[in-house]
VOPA-817877 format. One record per residue (C-alpha): residue in three letters; x, y negated, z negated; chain. Coordinates in steps of 0.25 Angstrom, whole numbers, plus 2048, in hexadecimal, padded with zeros to 3 digits. Layout:
% residues N
 type  c1  c2  c3 mol
  ala   X   Y   Z   A
...
END
This chain:
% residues 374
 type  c1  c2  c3 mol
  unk 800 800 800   A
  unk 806 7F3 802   A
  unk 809 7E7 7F9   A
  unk 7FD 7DF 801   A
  unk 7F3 7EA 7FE   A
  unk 7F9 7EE 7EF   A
  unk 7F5 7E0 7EB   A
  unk 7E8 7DD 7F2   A
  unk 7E5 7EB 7EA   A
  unk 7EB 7E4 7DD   A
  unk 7E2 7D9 7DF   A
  unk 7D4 7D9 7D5   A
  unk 7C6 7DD 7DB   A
  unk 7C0 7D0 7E2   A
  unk 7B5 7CC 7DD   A
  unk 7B0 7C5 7EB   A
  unk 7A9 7B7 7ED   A
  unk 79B 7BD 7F2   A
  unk 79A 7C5 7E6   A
  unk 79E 7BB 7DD   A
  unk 793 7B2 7E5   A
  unk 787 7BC 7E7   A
  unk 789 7C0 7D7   A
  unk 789 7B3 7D2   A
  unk 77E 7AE 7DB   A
  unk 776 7BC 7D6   A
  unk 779 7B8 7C7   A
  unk 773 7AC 7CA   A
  unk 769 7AF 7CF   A
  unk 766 7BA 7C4   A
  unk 769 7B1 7B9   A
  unk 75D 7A6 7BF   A
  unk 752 7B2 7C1   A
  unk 756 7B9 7B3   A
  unk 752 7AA 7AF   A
  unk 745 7A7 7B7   A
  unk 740 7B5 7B3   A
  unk 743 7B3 7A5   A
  unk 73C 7A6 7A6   A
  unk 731 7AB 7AE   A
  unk 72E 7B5 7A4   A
  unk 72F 7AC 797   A
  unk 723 7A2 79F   A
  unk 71A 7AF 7A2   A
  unk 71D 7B5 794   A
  unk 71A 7A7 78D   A
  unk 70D 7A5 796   A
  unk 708 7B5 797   A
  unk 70F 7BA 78A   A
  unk 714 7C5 792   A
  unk 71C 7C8 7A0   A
  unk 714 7CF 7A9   A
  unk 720 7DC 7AA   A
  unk 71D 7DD 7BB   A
  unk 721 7CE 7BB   A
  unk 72D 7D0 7B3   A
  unk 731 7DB 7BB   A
  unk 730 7D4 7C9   A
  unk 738 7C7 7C2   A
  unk 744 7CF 7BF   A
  unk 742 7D8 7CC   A
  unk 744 7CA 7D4   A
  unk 750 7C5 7CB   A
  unk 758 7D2 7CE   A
  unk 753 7D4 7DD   A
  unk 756 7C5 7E0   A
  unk 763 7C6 7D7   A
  unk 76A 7D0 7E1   A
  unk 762 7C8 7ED   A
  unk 76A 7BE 7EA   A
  unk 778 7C7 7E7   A
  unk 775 7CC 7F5   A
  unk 770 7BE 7FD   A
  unk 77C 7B8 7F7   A
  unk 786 7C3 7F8   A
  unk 782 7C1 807   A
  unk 784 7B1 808   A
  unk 78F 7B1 801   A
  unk 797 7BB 80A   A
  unk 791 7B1 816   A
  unk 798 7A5 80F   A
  unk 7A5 7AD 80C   A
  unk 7A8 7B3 819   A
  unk 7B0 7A8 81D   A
  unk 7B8 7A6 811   A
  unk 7BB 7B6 814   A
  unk 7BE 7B1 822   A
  unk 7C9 7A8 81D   A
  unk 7CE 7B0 814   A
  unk 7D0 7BA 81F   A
  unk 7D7 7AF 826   A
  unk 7E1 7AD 81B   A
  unk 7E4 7BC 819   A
  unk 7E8 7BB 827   A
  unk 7F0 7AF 827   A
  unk 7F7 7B4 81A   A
  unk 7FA 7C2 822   A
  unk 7FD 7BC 830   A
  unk 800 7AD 830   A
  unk 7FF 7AD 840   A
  unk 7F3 7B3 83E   A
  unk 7E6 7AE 848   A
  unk 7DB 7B1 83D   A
  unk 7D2 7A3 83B   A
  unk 7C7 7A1 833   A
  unk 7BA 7A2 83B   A
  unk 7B0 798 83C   A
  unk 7A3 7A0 83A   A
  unk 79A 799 831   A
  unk 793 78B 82D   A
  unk 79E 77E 82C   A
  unk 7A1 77E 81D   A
  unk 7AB 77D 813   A
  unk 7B0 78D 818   A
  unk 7B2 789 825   A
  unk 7B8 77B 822   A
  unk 7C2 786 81A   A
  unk 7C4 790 826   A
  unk 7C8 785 82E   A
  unk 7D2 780 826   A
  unk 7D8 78C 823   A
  unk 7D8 78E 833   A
  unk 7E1 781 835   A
  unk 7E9 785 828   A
  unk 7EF 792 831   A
  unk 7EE 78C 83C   A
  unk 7F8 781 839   A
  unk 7FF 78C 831   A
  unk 802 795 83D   A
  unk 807 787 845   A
  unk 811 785 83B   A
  unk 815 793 83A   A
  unk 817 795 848   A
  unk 81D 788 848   A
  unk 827 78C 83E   A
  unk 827 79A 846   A
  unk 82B 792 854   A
  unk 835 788 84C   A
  unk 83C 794 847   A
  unk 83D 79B 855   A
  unk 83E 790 85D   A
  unk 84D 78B 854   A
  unk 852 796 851   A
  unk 851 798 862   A
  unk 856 78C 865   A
  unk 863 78B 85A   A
  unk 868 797 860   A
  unk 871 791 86A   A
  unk 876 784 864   A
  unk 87B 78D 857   A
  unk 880 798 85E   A
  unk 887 78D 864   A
  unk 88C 787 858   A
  unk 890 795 851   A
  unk 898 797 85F   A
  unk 8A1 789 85A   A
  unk 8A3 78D 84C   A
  unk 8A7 79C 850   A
  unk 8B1 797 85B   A
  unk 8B6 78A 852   A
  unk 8B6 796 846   A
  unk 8C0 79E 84F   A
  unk 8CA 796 856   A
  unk 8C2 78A 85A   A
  unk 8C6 780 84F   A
  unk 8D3 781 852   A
  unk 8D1 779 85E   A
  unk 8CC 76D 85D   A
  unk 8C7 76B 86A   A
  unk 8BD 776 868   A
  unk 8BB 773 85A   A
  unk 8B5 764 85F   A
  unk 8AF 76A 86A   A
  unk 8A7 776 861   A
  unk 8A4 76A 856   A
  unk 89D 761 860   A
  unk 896 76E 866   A
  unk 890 775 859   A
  unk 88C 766 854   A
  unk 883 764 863   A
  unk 87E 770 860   A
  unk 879 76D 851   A
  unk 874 761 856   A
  unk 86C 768 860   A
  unk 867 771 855   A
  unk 863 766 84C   A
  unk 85B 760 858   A
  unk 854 76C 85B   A
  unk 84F 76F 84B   A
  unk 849 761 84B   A
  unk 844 763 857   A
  unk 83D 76F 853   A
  unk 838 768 846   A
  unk 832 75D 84F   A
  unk 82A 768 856   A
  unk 826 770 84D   A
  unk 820 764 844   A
  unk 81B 75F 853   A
  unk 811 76C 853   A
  unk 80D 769 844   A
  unk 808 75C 846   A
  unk 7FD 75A 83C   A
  unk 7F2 751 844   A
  unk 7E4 755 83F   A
  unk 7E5 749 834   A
  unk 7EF 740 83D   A
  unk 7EA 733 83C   A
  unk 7F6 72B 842   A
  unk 7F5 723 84D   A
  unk 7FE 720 858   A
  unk 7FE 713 861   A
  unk 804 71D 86E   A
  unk 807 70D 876   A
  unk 812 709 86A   A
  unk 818 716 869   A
  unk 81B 719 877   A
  unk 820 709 879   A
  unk 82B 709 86D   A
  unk 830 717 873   A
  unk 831 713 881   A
  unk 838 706 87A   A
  unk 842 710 875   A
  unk 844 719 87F   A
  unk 847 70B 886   A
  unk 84F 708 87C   A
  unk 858 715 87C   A
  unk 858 717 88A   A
  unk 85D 70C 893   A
  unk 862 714 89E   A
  unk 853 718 8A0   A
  unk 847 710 8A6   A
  unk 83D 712 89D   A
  unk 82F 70D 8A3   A
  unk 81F 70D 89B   A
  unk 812 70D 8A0   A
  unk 809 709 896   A
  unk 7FC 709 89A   A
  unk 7F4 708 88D   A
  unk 7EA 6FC 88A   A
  unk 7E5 6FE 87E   A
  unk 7EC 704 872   A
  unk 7ED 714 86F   A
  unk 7EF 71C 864   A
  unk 7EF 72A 862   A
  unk 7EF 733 856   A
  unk 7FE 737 855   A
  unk 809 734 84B   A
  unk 813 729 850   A
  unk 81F 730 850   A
  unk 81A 73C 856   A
  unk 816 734 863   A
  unk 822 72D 865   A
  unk 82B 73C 861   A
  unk 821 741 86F   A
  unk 825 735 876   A
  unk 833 735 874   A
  unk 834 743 876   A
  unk 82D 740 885   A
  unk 838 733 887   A
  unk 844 73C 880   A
  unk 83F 747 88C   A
  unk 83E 73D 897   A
  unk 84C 735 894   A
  unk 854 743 892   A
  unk 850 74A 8A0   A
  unk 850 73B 8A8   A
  unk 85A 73E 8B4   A
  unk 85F 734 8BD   A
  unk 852 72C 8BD   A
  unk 851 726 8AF   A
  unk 844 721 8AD   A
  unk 839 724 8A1   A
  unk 82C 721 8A3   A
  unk 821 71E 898   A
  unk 812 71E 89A   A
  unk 806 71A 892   A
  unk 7F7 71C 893   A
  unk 7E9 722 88F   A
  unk 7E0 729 892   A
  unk 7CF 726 88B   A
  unk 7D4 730 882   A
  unk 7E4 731 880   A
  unk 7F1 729 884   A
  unk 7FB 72F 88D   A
  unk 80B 72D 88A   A
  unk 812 730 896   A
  unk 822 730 897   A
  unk 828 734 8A4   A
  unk 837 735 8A9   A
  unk 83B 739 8B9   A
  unk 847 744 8B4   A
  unk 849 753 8B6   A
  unk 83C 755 8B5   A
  unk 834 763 8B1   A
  unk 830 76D 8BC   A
  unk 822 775 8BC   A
  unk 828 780 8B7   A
  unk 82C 77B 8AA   A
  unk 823 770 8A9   A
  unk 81A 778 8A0   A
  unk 823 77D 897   A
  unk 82A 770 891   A
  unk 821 76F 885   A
  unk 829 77A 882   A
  unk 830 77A 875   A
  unk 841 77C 878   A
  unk 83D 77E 889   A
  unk 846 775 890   A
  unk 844 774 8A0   A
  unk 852 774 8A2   A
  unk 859 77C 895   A
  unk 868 778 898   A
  unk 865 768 89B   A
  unk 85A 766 890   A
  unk 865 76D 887   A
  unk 86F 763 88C   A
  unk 866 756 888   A
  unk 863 75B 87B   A
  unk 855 762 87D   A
  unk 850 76E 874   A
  unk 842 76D 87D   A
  unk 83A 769 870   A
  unk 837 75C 872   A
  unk 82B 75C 87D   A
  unk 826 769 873   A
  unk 826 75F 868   A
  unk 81F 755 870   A
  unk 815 75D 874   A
  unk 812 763 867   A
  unk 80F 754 862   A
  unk 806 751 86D   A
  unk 7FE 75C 86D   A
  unk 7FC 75C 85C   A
  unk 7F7 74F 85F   A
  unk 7EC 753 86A   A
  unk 7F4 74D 875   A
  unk 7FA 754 881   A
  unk 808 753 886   A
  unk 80B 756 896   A
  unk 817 757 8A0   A
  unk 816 754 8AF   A
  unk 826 754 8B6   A
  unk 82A 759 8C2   A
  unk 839 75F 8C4   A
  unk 842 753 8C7   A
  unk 838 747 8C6   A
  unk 837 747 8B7   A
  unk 82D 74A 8AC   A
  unk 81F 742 8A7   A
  unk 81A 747 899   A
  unk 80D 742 895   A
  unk 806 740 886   A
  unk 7F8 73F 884   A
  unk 7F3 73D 877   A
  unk 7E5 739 873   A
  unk 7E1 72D 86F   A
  unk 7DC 729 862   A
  unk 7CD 728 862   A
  unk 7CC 718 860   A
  unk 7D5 716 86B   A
  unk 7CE 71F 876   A
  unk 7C9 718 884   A
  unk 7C5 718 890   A
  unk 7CF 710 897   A
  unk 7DC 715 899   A
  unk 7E6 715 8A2   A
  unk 7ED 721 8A9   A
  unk 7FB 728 8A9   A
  unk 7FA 72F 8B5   A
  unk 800 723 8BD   A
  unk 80B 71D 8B4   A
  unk 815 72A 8B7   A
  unk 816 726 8C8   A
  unk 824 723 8CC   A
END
C-alpha cells in the first residue's frame, strides 16, 4: 500500500456536509413538531379534559413522517447545492497531483457565490500553469542558449591553465574573449528575464494610461539624437489626442526594441521611418527601415523567441533573437497585435496596434496604409 493510501486510511470517518445539513435541518424540524404537538395537546386537554387518542396518534405519525420527509428533501438539496463544491475540489486533487493538469471547474449551475469560486479558482491554475511553463521555458531556453558561449569560456581557461599564460599574446587574447562571451551571457539572462516577466503582464486591474503621441515623439528625438548617421523621418498623422491602456515604460521598451531592430539591420540606405495614426478604435505605430529585409520564408517565424533569419550575422551585432518575442508578448498582454511586412533586400515594416482607451475612440482617423510609399 502506498504512503498516499496509508494516510488517507489513517484519516478519521468523515462526517459529510449533506449529513450534517439534512440531520440538522431534521432536528429542526423535529424539535418545532414535538413543540406544536405538545402545545396542540395541552389546548384540546385544557378545552376537552381529555386528547382524543386517534388524534394524538395522527399528531405524532405526521412529526415523524414529516421529520425523515425533510432528512430525505434536504438530503437531496443539499447534494444539488454541494455538487459544485465537489467539483472544485476534484479540481484541486488534480491540480495538487498533475500541475499541468487540463481539469476546470465546470460552470453547471445558477451565477452565485459557488461559481464566483470556481471561476476564481479556474484563473488561479490557469496563471499558475503560465508561470510554471514560463519558468519550464526560461529553464530550457538558457540553459540551450549558455551552452556555447561557456563551452567557449571553459576552452580559454583550460588552454591558458596549460600552457597559455605563459604567452602573453594569447593570454590577452583569451582575456578579452572569455569576458565578450560573459558579457554576452549577462545580456542574454536579462533578456530572458524581460521576457519572461513580458508573458506575466498583469492587465485585468491595469488602470494606466499612455498618451502613444508623447512616447513615440521623445523616442524618435532619441533615436535622432543617438544616431546621426541616420535620417530619421515621422509621420504623424494624429489629430486628437490618444491614450491606450498600457504602462509607459512598456510602450517605449516595444518601440525601441522596433527602432534597436530597424537601425541594427539598415544596410547601405540609412534611413528609419516613424509612423503614426488611428484607426475609430486603435492607433497604429509604424517603424520601417529599407535594410536586408526578411523573405516569405521566415517572415512568419520572427516572433520566435532565440530564431535569427541570419544566425551568424545577428550573432555578429549582438542579437540573441528575444527582442521581437518580448515585443510581441507585451502587445498582445495588452490586447493589441504586433505584425511584420518585409521583402528580402528592400527592408522591413512592423506595425503595433493597440486599442484605444474608450474615451478617446472616434470616428475620424487617419490611415497608415500610405505613409510607408518610397
Amino acid at each position: 500500500m502506498s504512503q498516499k493510501d496509508q494516510q488517507m486510511n489513517s484519516k478519521p470517518h468523515r462526517f459529510s456536509l449533506r449529513w450534517q445539513l439534512s440531520l440538522g435541518l431534521a432536528v429542526v424540524f423535529f424539535v418545532i413538531s414535538i413543540t406544536f404537538t405538545v402545545v396542540v395537546t395541552s389546548i384540546l386537554q385544557s378545552r376537552y379534559g381529555k386528547m382524543p387518542t386517534g388524534l394524538a396518534h395522527w399528531l405524532w405519525a405526521i412529526t415523524i413522517i414529516g421529520a425523515l420527509l425533510t432528512i430525505g428533501i434536504t438530503y437531496l438539496l443539499t447534494n444539488l447545492i454541494i455538487r459544485p463544491v465537489k467539483n472544485i475540489e476534484k479540481t484541486i486533487r488534480a491540480f495538487e497531483e498533475e500541475p499541468m493538469t487540463d481539469e476546470r471547474v465546470l460552470d453547471r449551475g445558477p451565477r452565485d457565490e459557488l461559481s464566483d469560486l470556481g471561476d476564481i479558482l479556474n484563473q488561479m491554475i490557469d496563471r499558475l500553469q503560465a508561470l510554471i511553463s514560463a519558468q519550464q521555458q526560461f529553464v530550457s531556453d538558457v540553459s540551450h542558449e549558455l551552452r556555447t558561449p561557456v563551452a567557449i569560456v571553459k576552452g580559454h581557461m583550460e588552454m591558458l591553465n596549460r600552457w597559455g599564460k605563459d604567452d602573453p599574446e594569447v593570454l590577452d587574447d583569451s582575456i578579452h574573449s572569455s569576458l565578450a562571451e560573459i558579457q554576452r551571457m549577462e545580456t542574454l539572462i536579462n533578456e530572458m528575464l524581460n521576457l519572461t516577466r513580458a508573458e506575466q503582464v498583469p492587465v485585468e486591474n491595469m488602470n494606466q494610461m499612455t498618451d502613444v503621441d508623447g512616447v513615440v515623439h521623445r523616442i524618435f528625438d532619441d533615436f535622432k539624437m543617438l544616431h546621426p548617421d541616420f535620417q530619421l523621418t515621422f509621420d504623424d498623422d494624429l489629430h486628437k489626442e490618444a491614450q491606450v491602456k498600457i504602462r509607459q515604460d512598456h510602450l517605449e521598451q516595444i518601440i525601441i526594441i522596433l527602432a534597436d531592430n530597424a537601425i541594427k539591420y539598415s544596410t547601405d540606405r540609412k534611413e528609419i521611418h516613424f509612423a503614426l495614426s488611428s484607426t475609430a478604435t486603435q492607433v497604429e505605430i509604424g517603424v520601417q527601415d529599407f535594410g536586408e529585409g526578411i523573405d516569405s520564408e521566415n517572415l512568419d517565424k520572427v516572433f520566435d523567441r532565440f530564431y535569427r533569419v541570419d544566425k551568424a550575422r545577428s550573432r555578429a551585432k549582438g542579437g540573441n533573437g528575444l527582442g521581437l518575442a518580448i515585443a510581441q508578448r507585451l502587445v498582445e498582454a495588452y490586447g493589441g497585435t504586433i505584425s511584420v511586412e518585409s521583402a528580402l533586400g528592400s527592408g522591413s515594416v512592423f506595425t503595433i496596434r493597440l486599442p484605444l482607451a474608450q474615451k478617446y475612440q472616434k470616428q475620424d482617423h487617419g490611415a497608415l496604409d500610405d505613409v510607408y510609399d518610397d
